[in-house]
TIRONU-286672 format. One record per residue (C-alpha): x, y, z; residue in three letters; residue number from 1. Coordinates in Angstrom, 2 decimals. Layout:
<atoms>
+---------+---------+---------+-----+-----+
|      c1 |      c2 |      c3 |  aa |   i |
+---------+---------+---------+-----+-----+
|       X |       Y |       Z | ala | NUM |
...
+---------+---------+---------+-----+-----+
</atoms>
This chain:
<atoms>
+---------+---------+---------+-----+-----+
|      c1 |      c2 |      c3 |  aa |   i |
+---------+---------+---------+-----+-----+
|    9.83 |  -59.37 | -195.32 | unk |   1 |
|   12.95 |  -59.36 | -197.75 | unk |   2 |
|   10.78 |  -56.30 | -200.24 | unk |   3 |
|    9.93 |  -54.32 | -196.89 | unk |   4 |
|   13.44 |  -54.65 | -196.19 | unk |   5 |
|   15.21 |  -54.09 | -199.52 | unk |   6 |
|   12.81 |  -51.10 | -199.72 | unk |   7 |
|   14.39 |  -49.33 | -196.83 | unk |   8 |
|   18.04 |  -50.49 | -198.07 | unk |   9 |
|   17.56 |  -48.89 | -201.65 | unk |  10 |
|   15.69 |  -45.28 | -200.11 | unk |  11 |
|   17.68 |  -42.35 | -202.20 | unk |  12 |
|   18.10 |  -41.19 | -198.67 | unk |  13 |
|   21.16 |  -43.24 | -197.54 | unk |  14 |
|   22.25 |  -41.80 | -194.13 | unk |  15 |
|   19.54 |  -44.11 | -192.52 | unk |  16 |
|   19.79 |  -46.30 | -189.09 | unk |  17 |
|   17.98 |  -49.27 | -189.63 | unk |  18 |
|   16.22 |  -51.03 | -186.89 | unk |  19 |
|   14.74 |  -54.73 | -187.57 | unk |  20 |
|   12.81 |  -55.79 | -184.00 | unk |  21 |
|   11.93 |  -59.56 | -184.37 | unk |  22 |
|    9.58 |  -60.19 | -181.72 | unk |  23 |
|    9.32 |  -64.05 | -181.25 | unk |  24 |
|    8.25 |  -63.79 | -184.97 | unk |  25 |
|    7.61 |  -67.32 | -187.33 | unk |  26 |
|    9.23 |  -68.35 | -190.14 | unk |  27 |
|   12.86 |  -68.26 | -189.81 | unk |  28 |
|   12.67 |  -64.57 | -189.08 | unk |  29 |
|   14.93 |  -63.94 | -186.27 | unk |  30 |
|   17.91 |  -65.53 | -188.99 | unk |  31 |
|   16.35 |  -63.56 | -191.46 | unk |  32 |
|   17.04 |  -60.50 | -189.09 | unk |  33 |
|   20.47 |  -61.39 | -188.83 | unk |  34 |
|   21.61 |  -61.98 | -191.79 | unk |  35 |
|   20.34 |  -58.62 | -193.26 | unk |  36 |
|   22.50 |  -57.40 | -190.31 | unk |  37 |
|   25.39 |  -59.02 | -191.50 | unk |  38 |
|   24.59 |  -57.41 | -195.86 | unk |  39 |
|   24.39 |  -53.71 | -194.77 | unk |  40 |
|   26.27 |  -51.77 | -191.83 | unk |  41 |
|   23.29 |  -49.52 | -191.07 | unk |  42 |
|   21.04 |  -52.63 | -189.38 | unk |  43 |
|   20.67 |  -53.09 | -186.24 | unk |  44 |
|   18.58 |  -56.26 | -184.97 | unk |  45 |
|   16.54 |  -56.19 | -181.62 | unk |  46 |
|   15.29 |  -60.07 | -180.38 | unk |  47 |
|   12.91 |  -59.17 | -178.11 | unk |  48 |
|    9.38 |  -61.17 | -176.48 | unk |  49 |
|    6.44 |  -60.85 | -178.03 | unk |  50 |
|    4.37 |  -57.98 | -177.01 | unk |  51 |
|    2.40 |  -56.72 | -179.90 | unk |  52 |
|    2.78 |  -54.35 | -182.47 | unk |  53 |
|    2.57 |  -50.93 | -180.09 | unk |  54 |
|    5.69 |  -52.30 | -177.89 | unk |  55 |
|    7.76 |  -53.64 | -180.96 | unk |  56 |
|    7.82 |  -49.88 | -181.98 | unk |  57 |
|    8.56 |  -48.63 | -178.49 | unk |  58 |
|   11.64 |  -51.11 | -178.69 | unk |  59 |
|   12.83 |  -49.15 | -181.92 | unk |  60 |
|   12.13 |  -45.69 | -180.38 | unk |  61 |
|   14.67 |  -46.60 | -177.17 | unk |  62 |
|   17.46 |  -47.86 | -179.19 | unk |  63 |
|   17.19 |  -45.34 | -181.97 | unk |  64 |
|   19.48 |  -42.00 | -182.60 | unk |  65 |
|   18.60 |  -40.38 | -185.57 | unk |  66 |
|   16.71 |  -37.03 | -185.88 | unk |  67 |
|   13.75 |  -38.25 | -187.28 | unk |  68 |
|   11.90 |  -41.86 | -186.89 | unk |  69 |
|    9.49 |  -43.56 | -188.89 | unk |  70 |
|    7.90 |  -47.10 | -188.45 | unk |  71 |
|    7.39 |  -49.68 | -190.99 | unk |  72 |
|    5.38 |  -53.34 | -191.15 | unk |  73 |
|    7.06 |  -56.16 | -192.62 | unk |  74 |
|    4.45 |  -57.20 | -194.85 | unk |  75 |
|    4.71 |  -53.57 | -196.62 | unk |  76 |
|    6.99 |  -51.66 | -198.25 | unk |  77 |
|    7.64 |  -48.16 | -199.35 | unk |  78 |
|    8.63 |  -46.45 | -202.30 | unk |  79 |
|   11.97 |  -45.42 | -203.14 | unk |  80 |
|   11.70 |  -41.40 | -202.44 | unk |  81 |
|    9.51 |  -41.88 | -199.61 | unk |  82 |
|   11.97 |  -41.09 | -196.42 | unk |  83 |
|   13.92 |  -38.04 | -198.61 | unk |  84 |
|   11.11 |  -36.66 | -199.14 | unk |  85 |
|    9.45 |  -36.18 | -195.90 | unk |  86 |
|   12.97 |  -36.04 | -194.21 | unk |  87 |
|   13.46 |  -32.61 | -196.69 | unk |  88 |
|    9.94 |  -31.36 | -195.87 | unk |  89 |
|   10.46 |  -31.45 | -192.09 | unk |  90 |
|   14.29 |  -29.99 | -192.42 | unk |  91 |
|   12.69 |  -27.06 | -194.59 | unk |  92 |
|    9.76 |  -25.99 | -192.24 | unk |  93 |
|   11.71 |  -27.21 | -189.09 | unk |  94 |
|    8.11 |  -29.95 | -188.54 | unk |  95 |
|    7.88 |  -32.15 | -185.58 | unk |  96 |
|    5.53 |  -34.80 | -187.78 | unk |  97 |
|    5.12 |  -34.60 | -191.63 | unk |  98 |
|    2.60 |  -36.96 | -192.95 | unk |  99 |
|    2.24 |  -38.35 | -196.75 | unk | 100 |
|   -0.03 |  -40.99 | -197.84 | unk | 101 |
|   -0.89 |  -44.67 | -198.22 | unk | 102 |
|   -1.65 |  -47.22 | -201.03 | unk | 103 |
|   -3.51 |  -50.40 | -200.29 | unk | 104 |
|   -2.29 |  -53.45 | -202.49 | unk | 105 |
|   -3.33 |  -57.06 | -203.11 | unk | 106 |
|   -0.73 |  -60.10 | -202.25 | unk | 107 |
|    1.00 |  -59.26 | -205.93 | unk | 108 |
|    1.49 |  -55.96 | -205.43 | unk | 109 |
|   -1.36 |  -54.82 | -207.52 | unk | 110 |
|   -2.94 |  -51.26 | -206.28 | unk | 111 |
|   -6.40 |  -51.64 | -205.21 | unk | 112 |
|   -7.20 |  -48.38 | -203.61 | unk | 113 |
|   -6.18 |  -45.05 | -201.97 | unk | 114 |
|   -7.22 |  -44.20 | -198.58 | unk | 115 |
|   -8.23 |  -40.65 | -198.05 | unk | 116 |
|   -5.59 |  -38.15 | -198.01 | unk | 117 |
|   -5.44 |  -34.31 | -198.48 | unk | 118 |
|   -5.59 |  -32.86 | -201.73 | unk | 119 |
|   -2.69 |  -30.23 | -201.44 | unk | 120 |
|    0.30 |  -29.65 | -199.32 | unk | 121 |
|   -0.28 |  -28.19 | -196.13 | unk | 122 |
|    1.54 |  -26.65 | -193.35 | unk | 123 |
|    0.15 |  -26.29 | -189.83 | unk | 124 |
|    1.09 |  -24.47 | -187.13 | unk | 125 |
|    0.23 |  -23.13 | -183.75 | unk | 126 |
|   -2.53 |  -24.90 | -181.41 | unk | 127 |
|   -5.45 |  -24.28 | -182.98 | unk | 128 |
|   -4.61 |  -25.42 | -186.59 | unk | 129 |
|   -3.31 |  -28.63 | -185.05 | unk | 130 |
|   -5.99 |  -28.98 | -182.80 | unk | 131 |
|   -8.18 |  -29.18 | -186.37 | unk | 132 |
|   -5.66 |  -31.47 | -188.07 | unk | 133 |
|   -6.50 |  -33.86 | -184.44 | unk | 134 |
|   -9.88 |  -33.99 | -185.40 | unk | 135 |
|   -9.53 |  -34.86 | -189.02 | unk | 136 |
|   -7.18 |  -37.67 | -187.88 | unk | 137 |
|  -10.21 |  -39.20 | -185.66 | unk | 138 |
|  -12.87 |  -38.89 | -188.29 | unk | 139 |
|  -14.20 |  -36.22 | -190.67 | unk | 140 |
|  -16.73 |  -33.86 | -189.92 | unk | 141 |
|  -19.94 |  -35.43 | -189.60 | unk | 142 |
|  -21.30 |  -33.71 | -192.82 | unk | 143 |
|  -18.74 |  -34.88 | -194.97 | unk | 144 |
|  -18.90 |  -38.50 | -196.85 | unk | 145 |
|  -14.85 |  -39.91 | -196.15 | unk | 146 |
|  -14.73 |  -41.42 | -192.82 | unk | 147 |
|  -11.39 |  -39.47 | -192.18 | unk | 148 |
|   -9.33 |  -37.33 | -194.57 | unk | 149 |
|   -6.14 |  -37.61 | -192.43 | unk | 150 |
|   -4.66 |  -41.21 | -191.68 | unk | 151 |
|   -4.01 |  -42.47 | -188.19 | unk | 152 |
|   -1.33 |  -44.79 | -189.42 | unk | 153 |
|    1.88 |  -44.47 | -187.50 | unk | 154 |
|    3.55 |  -45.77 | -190.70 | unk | 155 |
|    2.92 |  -42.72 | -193.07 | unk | 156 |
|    4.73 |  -40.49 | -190.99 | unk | 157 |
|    7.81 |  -39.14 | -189.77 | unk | 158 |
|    8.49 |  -38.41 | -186.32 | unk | 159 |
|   11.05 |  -35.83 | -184.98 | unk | 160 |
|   13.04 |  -38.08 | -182.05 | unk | 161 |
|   13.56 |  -35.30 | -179.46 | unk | 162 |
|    9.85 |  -34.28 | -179.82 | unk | 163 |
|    9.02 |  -38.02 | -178.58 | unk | 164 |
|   12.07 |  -37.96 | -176.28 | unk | 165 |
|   11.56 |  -34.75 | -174.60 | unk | 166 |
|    7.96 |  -35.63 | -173.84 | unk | 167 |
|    8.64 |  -39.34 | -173.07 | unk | 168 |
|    6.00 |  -40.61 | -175.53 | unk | 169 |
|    5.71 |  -44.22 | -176.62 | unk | 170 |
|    2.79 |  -46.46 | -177.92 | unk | 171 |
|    0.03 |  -47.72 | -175.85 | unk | 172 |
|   -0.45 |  -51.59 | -176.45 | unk | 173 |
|   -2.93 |  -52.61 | -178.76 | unk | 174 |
|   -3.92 |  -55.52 | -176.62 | unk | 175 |
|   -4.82 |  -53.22 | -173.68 | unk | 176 |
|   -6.60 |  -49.85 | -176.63 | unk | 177 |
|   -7.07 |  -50.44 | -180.44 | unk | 178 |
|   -6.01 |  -48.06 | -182.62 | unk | 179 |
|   -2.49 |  -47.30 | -181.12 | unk | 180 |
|   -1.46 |  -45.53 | -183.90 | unk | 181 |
|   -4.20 |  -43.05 | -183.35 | unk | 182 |
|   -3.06 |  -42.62 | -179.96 | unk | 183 |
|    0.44 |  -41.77 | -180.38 | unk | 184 |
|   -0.26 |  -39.58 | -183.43 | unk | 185 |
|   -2.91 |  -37.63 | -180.83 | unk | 186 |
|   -0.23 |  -37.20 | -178.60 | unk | 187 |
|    2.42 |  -36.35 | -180.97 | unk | 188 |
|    0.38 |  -33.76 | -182.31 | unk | 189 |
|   -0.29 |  -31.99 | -178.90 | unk | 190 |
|    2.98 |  -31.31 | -178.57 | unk | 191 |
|    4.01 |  -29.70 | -182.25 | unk | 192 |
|    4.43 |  -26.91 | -183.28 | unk | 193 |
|    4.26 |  -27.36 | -187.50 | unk | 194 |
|    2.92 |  -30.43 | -188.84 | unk | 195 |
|    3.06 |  -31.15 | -192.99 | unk | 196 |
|    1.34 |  -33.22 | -194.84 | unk | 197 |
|    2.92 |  -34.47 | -197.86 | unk | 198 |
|    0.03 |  -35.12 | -200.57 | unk | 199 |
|    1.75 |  -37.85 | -202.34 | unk | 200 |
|    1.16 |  -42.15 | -201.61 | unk | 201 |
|    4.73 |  -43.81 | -200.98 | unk | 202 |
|    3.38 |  -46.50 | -198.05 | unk | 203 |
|    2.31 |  -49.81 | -199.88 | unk | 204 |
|    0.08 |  -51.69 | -197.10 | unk | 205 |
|   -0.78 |  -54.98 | -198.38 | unk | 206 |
|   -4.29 |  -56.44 | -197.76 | unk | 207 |
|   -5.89 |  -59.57 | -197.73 | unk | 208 |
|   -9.34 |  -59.04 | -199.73 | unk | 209 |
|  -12.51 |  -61.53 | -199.72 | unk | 210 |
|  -11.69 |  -63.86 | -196.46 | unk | 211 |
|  -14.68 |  -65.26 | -194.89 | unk | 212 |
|  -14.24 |  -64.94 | -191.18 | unk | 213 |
|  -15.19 |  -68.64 | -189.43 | unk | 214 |
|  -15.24 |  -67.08 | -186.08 | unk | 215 |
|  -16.23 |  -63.75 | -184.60 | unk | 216 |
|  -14.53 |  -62.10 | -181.64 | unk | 217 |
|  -17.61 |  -61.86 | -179.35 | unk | 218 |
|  -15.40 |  -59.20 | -177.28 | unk | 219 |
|  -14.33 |  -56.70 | -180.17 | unk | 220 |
|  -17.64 |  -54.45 | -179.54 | unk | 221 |
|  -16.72 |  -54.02 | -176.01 | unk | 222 |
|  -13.33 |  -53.10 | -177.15 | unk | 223 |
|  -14.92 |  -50.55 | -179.53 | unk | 224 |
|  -16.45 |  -49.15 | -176.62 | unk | 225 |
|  -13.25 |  -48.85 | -174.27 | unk | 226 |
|  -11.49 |  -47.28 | -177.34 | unk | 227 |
|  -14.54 |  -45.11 | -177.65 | unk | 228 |
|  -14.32 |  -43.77 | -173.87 | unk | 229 |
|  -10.53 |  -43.99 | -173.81 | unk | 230 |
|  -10.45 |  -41.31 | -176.41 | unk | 231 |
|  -12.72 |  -38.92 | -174.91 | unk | 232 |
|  -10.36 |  -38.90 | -172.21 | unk | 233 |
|   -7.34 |  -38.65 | -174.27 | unk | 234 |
|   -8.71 |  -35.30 | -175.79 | unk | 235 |
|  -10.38 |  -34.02 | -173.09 | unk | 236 |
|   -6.57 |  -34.46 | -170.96 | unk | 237 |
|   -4.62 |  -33.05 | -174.28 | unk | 238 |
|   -7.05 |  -29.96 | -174.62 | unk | 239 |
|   -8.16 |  -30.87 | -178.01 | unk | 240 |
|  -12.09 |  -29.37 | -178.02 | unk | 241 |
|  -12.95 |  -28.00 | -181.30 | unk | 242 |
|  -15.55 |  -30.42 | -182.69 | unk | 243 |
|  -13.49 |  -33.23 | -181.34 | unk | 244 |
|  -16.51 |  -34.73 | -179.70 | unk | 245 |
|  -19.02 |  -35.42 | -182.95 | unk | 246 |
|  -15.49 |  -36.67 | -184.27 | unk | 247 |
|  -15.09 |  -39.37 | -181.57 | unk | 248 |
|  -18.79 |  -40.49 | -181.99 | unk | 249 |
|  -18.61 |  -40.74 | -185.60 | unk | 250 |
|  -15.38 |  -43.26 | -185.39 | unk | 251 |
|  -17.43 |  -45.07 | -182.85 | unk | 252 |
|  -20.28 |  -45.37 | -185.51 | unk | 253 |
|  -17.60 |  -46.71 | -188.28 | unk | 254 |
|  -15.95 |  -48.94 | -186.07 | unk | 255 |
|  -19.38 |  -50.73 | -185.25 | unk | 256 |
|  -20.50 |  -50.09 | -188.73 | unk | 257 |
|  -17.38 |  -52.68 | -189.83 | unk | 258 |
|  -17.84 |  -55.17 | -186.80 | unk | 259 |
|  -21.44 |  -55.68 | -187.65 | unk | 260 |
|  -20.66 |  -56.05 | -191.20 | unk | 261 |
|  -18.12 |  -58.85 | -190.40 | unk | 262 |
|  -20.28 |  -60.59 | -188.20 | unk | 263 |
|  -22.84 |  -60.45 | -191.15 | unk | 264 |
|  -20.48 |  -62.01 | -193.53 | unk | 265 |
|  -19.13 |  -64.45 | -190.55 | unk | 266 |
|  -19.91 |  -68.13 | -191.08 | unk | 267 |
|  -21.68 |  -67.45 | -187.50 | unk | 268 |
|  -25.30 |  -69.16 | -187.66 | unk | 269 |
|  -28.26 |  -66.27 | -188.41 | unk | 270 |
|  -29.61 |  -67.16 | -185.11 | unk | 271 |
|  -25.53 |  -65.92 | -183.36 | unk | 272 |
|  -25.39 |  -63.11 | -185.97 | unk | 273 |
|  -28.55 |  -61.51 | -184.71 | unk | 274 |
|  -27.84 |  -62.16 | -180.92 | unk | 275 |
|  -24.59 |  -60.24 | -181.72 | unk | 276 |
|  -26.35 |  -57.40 | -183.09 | unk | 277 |
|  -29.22 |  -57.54 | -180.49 | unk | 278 |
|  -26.17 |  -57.12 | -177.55 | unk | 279 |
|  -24.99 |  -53.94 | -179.84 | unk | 280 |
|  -28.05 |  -52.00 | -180.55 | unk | 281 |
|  -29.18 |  -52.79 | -177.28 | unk | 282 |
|  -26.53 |  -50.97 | -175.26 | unk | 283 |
|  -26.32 |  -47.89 | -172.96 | unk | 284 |
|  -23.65 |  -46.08 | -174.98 | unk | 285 |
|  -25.86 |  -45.20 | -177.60 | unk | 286 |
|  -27.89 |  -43.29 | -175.45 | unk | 287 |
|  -24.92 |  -40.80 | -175.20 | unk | 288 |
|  -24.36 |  -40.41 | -178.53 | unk | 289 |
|  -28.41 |  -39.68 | -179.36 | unk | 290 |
|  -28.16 |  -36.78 | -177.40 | unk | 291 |
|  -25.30 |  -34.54 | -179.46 | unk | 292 |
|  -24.94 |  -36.36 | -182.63 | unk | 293 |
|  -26.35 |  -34.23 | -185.51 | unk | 294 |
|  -27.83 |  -37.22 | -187.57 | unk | 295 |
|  -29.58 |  -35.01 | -189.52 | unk | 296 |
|  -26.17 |  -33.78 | -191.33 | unk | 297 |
|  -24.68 |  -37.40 | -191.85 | unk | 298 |
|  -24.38 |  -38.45 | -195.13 | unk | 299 |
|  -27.31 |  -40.88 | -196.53 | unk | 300 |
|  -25.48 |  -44.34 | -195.66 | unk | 301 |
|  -24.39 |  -43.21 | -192.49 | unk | 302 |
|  -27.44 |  -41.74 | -191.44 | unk | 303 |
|  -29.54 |  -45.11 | -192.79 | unk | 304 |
|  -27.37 |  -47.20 | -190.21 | unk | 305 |
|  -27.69 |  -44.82 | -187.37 | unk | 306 |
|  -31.60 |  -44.66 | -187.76 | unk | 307 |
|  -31.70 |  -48.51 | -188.18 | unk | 308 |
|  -29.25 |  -49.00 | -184.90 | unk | 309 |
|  -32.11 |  -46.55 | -183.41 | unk | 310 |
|  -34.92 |  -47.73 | -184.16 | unk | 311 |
|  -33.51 |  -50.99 | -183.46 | unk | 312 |
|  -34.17 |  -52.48 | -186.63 | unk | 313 |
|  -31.56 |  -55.61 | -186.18 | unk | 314 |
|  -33.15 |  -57.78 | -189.45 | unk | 315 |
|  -32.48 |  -54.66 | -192.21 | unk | 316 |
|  -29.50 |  -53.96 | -190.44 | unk | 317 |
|  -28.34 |  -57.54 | -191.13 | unk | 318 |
|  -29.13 |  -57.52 | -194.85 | unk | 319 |
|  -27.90 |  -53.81 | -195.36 | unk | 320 |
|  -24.69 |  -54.90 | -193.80 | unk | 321 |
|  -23.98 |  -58.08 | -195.54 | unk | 322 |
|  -24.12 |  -57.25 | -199.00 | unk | 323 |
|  -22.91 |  -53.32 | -198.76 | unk | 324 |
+---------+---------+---------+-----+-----+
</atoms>
């Protein structure tokens, strides 16, 4: 927590309110809280019960009174230009949200990859190009081999405070819909006018890489699922149409893609594994998505699982999953 910290304390942007919400966290971190309260005048500490990650940041949102508000994890931490730079990008083209992007990094700091990001800066205004920057945070088109070229992380982006204010926007909990960051950033973005995105990596999001999982969460497909409909609702309320559809159904596709691979790679007997993936292949919702998705167009891997979740094929789905 101290780096995440100290990397907000030493941005080159100094006229910063600092928030620190400790929600019944371990490890000494309420005094932890406190006594970065006490080192620098711009903290402010909120002790608050634990209600996930989703109401944590609607805790900051309430008490904050800058312009502009940005979220943070305290596992992570940012780099030292990171909140100058986006705060002088939305200042110039007068943005309600300015994106940038995200490194991942191993317990020591050591870079291990770059999620997808755009290539060039970009300015977007007016419904329709936002509408098409809403899709591309859902998923890519369905042709195209990156799951997403726009992050859903709340983290990588600044958020101007009277856009969230005036609409009375917060965070759904992620304990009720996964993905709240995708939420939010949907709704956000239906009410801008000029988005940015920044095509630089400041956000360091540390990762644990090559855990074993000992036991899977037999409810996480059904989950998938209520994200899956809750979305198509979301859109469908916000007026976002163009393509958003195949978008939504090709999220749904990665998000079982990964569940199946971790209960492949579970320490789950073969026999549970393949009851698991029986339940999946073997539900109604696919029978929606057959009838619009363009499988044809998906790339090779994509359209290899999709077939095999078809054709119901749960063995060489097993095998293709665990070791790719």
């Amino acid at each position: 927590m101290d780096r995440c910290v100290e990397s907000v304390i030493n941005q080159t942007l100094k006229d910063l309110e600092i928030i620190l919400v400790d929600d019944e966290s371990p490890d000494h971190v309420p005094e932890i809280c406190d006594e970065w309260a006490l080192k620098d005048a711009r903290i402010k500490v909120i002790h608050k019960k634990n209600g996930g990650l989703g109401m944590a940041c609607n805790s900051g949102i309430e008490v904050a009174t800058g312009k502009y508000v940005a979220f943070l994890d305290s596992d992570d931490w940012i780099d030292a230009n990171m909140y100058q730079t986006m705060y002088d990008t939305a200042e110039k083209h007068q943005a309600q949200m300015v994106f940038t992007g995200l490194r991942r990094v191993d317990t020591n700091g050591n870079v291990i990859g770059y999620l997808t990001h755009k290539e060039k800066f970009q300015i977007y205004e007016g419904k329709n190009e936002i509408d098409g920057l809403a899709c591309d945070l859902v998923a890519s088109e369905v042709s195209l081999a990156a799951e997403r070229t726009l992050q859903m992380s709340a983290k990588v982006v600044l958020y101007s405070k009277s856009t969230i204010d005036e609409n009375h926007l917060r965070f759904v909990s992620e304990r009720e819909v996964m993905s709240e960051d995708m939420h939010f950033n949907l709704n956000m973005l239906s009410h801008s006018q000029c988005v940015c995105v920044v095509p630089r990596f400041f956000y360091n999001y540390r990762c644990t890489t090559g855990s074993i999982t000992q036991k899977v969460d037999l409810d996480q497909f059904e989950r998938i699922k209520s994200l899956y409909f809750f979305t198509l609702k979301e859109c469908q309320i916000l007026g976002i149409e163009e393509n958003i559809y195949q978008r939504i159904q090709r999220f749904f596709i990665g998000y079982v893609r990964n569940y199946i691979r971790v209960v492949c790679r579970s320490k789950s007997s073969i026999s549970e594994q393949i009851k698991i993936i029986q339940m999946i292949v073997n539900d109604p919702v696919w029978n929606i998505i057959w009838l619009s998705y363009p499988i044809h167009v998906a790339p090779l891997k994509q359209r290899l699982f999709v077939r095999l979740i078809q054709k119901k094929r749960i063995r060489i789905l097993k095998i293709l999953l665990k070791y790719k």
